[in-house]
C-alpha positions as CSV (number, residue, x, y, z in Angstrom):
1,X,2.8,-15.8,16.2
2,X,3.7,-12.4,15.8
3,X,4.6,-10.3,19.6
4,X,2.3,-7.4,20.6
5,X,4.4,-4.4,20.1
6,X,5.8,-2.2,22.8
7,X,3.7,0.6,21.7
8,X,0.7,-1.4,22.1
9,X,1.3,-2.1,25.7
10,X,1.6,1.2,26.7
11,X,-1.2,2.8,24.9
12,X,-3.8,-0.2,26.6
13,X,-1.8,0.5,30.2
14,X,-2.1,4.2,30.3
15,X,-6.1,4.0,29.2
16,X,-6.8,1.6,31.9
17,X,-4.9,3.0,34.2
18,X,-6.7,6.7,33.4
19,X,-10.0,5.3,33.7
20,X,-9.7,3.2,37.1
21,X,-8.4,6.2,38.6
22,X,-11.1,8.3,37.0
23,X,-13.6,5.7,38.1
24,X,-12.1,5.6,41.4
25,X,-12.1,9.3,42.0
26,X,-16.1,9.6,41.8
27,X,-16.6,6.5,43.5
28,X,-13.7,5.0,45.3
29,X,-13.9,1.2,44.5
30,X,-11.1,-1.6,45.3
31,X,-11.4,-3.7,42.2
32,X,-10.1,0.0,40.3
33,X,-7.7,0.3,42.5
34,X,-6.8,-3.6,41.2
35,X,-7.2,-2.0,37.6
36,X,-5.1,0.8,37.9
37,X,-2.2,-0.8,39.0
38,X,-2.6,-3.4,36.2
39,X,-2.7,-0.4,33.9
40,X,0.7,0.8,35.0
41,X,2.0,-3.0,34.9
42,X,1.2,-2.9,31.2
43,X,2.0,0.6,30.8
44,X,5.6,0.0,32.4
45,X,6.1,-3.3,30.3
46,X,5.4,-1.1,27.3
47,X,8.4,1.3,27.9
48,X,10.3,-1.7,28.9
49,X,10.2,-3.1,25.8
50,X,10.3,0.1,23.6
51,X,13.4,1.0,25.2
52,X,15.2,-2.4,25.0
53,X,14.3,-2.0,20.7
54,X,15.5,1.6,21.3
55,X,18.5,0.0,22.5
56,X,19.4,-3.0,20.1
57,X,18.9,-0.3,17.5
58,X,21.5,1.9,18.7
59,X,24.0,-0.8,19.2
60,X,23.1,-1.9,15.7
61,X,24.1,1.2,14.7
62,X,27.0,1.6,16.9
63,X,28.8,-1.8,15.6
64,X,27.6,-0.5,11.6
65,X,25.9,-3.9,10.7
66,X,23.1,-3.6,8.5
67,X,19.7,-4.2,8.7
68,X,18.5,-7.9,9.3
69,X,17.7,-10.0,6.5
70,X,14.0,-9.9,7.6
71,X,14.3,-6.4,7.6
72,X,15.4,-5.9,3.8
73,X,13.3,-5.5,1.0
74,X,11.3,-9.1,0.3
75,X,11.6,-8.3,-3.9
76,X,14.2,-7.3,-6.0
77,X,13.6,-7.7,-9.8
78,X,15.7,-10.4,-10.3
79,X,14.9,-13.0,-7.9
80,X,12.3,-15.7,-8.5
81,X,11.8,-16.9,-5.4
82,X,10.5,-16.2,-2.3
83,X,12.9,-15.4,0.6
84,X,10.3,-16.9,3.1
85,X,9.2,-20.1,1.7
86,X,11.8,-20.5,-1.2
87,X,8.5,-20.9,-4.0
88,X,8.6,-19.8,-7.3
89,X,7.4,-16.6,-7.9
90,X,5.7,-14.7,-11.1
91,X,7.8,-11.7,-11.8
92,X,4.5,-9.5,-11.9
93,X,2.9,-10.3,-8.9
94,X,3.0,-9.0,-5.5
95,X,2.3,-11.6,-3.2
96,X,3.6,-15.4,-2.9
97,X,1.3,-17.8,-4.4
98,X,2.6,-20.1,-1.7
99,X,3.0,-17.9,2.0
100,X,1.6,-15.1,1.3
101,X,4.4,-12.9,1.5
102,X,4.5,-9.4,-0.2
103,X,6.8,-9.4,-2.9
């Protein structure tokens, strides 16, 4: 199961946080005032988790490793197999028979 990204987090927190408190402001309401703070939850786990990639990237950087082996191209022209399930592949086609992969 793939993780939400951080992006994602803080887009959807800073909406509902925007709205409860624009709710809020015509019609003061306790259960936006619940809202709002939930918005800045997500919103702050959001930026939590963009800077930690932030981070690892840097230090990546930093130490001069390459990119992980997820990270690298799935296809080069000479390999016939698929680097996520190992199946044999059709040189001309751009998805694993097997996984579903792009190639």
């Amino acid at each position: 199961m793939a993780s939400i990204p951080g992006w994602a987090y803080a887009v959807v927190g800073a909406a509902i946080a925007i709205y409860a408190k624009y709710v809020s402001s015509k019609k003061p309401s306790t259960i936006m005032g619940i809202f709002f703070w939930i918005g800045l939850a997500l919103l702050a786990i959001g930026v939590f988790k963009l800077l930690l990639r932030f981070i690892a990237g840097k230090r990546r950087e930093l130490r001069g490793e390459e990119k992980r082996p997820d990270e690298r191209p799935a296809h080069t022209r000479d390999s016939l197999v698929c680097p996520r399930c190992n199946a044999k592949l059709n040189p001309q086609s751009r998805y694993c028979n097997w996984c579903g992969t792009r190639q």
